[in-house]
N, C-alpha and C positions, 0 to 999 in steps of 0.2 A: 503587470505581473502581480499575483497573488503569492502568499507567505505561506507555508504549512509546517506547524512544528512536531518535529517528530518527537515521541514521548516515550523513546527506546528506553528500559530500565529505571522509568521512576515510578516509585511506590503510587502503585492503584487508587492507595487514600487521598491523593492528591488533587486524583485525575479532575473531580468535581471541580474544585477551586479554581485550578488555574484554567480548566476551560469554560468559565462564565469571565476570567480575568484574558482570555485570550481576546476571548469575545471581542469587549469592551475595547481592547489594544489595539483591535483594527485586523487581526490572523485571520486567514478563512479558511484555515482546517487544521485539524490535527490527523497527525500518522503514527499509526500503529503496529507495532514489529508481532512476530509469531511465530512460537513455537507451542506445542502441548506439552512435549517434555525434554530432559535434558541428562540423557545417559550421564553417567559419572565416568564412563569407558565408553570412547566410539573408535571405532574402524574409521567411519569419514575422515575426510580431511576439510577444516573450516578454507575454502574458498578464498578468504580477502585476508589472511596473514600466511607470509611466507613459509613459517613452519608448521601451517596448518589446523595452529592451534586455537581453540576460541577467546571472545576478549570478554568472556563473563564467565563465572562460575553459576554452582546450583544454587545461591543465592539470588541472584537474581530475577525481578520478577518477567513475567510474561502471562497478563491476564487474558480472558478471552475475549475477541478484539468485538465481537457483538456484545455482549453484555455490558464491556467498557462503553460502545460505541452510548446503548441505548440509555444510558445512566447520563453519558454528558447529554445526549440530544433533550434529553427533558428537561434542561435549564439552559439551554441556549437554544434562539432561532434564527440563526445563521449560518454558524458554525458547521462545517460539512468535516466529515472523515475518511478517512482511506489507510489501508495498509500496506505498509512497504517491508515484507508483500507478506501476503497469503497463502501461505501452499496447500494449494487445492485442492492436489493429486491425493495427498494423503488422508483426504477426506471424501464421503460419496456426495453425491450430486444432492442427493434427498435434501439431507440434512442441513447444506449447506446454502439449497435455495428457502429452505422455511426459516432459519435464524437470519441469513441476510435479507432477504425478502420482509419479513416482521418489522426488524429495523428500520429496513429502506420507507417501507409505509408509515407506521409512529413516529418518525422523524422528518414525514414532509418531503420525501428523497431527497437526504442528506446524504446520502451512503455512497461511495461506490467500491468497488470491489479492485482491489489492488492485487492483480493474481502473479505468484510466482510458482516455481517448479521443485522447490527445495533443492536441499543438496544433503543433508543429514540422512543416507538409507536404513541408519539405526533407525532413526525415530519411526522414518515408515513401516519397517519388520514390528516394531513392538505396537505399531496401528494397527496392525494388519493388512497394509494396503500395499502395490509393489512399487516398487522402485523402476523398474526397466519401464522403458516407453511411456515414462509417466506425462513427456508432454502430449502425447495424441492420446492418453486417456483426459487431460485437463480441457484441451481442445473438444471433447464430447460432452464432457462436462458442462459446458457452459453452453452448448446447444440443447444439451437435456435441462438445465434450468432456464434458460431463456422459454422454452416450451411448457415449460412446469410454472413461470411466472404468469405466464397469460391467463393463468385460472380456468382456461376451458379444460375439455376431457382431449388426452393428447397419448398417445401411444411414443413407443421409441423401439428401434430394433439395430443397433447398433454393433462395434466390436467388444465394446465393455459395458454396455446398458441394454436391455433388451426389459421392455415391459407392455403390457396389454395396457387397452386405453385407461387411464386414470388422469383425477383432478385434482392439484394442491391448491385451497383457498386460505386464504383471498388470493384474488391476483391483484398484481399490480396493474396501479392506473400511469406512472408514472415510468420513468426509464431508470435502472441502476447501468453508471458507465462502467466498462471491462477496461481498469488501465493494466497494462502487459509488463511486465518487469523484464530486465535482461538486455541485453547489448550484443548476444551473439548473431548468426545470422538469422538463425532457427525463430528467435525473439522477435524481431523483426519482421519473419515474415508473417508471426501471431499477431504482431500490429495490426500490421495489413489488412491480415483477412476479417480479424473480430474486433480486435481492439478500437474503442474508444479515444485512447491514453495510452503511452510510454513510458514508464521508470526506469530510465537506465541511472547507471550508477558509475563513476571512476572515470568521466569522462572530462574531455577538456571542454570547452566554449565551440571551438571549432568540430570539435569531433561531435557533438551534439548535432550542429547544424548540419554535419554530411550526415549523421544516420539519420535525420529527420529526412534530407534528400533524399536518401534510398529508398527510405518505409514510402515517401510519397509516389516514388517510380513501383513499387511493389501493391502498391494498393490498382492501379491500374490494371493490375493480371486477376483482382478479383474481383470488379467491374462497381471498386470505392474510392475511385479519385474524385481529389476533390475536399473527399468528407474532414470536416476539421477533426484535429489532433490536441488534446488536454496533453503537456509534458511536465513533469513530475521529478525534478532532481537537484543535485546539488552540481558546482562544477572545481574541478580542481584549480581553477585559475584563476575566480572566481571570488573575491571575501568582499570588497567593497560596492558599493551606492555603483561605481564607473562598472565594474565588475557584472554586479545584478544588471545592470540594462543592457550589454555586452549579452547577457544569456536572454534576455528578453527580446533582442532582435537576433538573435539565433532561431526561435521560437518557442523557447522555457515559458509556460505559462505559469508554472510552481516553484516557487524556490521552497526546495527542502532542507530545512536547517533547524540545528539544534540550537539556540540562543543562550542558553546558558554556560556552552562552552568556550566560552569568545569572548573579552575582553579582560580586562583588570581584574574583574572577579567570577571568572571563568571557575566552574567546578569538572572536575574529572570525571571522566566514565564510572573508573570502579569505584567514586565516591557516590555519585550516582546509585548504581545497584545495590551499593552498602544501607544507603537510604539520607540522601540528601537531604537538607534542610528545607522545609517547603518556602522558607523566604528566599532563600538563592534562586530558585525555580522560578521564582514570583519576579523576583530583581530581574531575570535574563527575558522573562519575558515582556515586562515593562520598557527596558531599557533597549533591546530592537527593535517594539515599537514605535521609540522615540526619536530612536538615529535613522531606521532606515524606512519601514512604512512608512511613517507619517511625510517620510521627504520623496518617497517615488508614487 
């Protein structure tokens, strides 16, 4: 099992330090959360708290996760990133394959792409992009830049893309993997058909390993059994050394965790987005590497 620590709401000025300090600690990636912006008023409903509401205010930062990504990659060569997640939808395909694509190249293909669906339709309306069917517009998405990475001249005629033949260079020589966020079924069967990778999220030990069985029965009907699977999560059942290997013979090849929330001197979320001390940061990352990499 590999380690990746998510770096959800710590000040951007950080990011340098403690990922040349991850480095060193033995981590093999960091995760990256996203939003562009953050209404002071939304109609949505936040998804993962019962009354809807979010667990950060406009303080909070949320930088952009390419720019972040390519600032650590130039002082570390290890070190890989990914986003949990990305929403894709509310972005065009263009754009999104020449900033990940750049990345993925100056860093050696470090990168890969953590795609979700959002759930914020403020944010989308103030994008400009829509909200309805946004997962089979993200699904064409990733067919029109997979075809935009290749660097040849590539046409697309699509239900939301339609373009005469053009070329985005460079291409890649390498591969950027598609991990798929989501636990529902729809999610799943994105695994399947494109996916690389799986983030699910709120799951038990055992619940991982049946929807890792499904997605393997579903990749069959798009003629990709077989093909290995990168998983990408934390588990609710989950906190110890017994714990992590329990999720590593499920098939968890990522434990995603936040290490300075955990133990003795465990700092809080909203302390966090207030703007933690960069030595607490430093502590929870030192100090997982000690307990539980260096022992698995």
């Amino acid at each position: 099992m590999k380690f990746c620590c998510m770096m959800s709401f710590v000040n951007p000025e950080y990011y340098v330090e403690l990922a040349k300090l991850a480095e060193a600690c033995g981590w093999s990636s960091f995760g990256l959360s996203d939003h562009v912006v953050n209404p002071d008023v939304i109609e949505a409903k936040y998804p993962y708290n019962e009354d809807g509401s979010r667990m950060w205010d406009h303080s909070a930062p949320w930088p952009d996760v390419w720019v972040a990504t390519a600032a650590m990659a130039a002082v570390t060569t290890k070190l890989e990133f990914i986003q949990s997640v990305y929403v894709l939808p509310m972005r065009d395909p263009f754009t999104v394959a020449k900033a990940l694509g750049t990345a993925a190249l100056m860093s050696d293909y470090r990168v890969s792409l953590g795609l979700g669906l959002g759930w914020m339709e403020d944010e989308f309306q103030i994008l400009g992009h829509p909200f309805a069917r946004r997962g089979a517009r993200a699904d064409e998405m990733v067919e029109v830049m997979k075809k935009l990475w290749t660097g040849r001249v590539v046409e697309h005629h699509g239900e939301f893309f339609d373009f005469p033949p053009l070329s985005m260079s460079p291409g890649m020589k390498g591969d950027i993997p598609i991990v798929v966020g989501g636990i529902s079924k729809a999610a799943m069967k994105r695994v399947a058909r494109l996916g690389d990778g799986w983030a699910p999220a709120y799951l038990t030990v055992d619940q991982v390993r049946e929807g890792l069985a499904t997605i393997r029965e579903m990749q069959k009907e798009y003629g990709r059994e077989g093909r290995p699977l990168s998983v990408y999560t934390a588990c609710l059942d989950a906190f110890d050394l017994d714990g992590f290997r329990r999720m590593e013979d499920a098939g968890v090849t990522h434990l995603m965790t936040t290490p300075w929330l955990f133990g003795d001197q465990a700092v809080d979320y909203k302390d966090i987005a207030k703007g933690a001390p960069l030595d607490k940061l430093r502590a929870g990352i030192e100090r997982f590497g000690e307990s539980v990499i260096a022992k698995m």
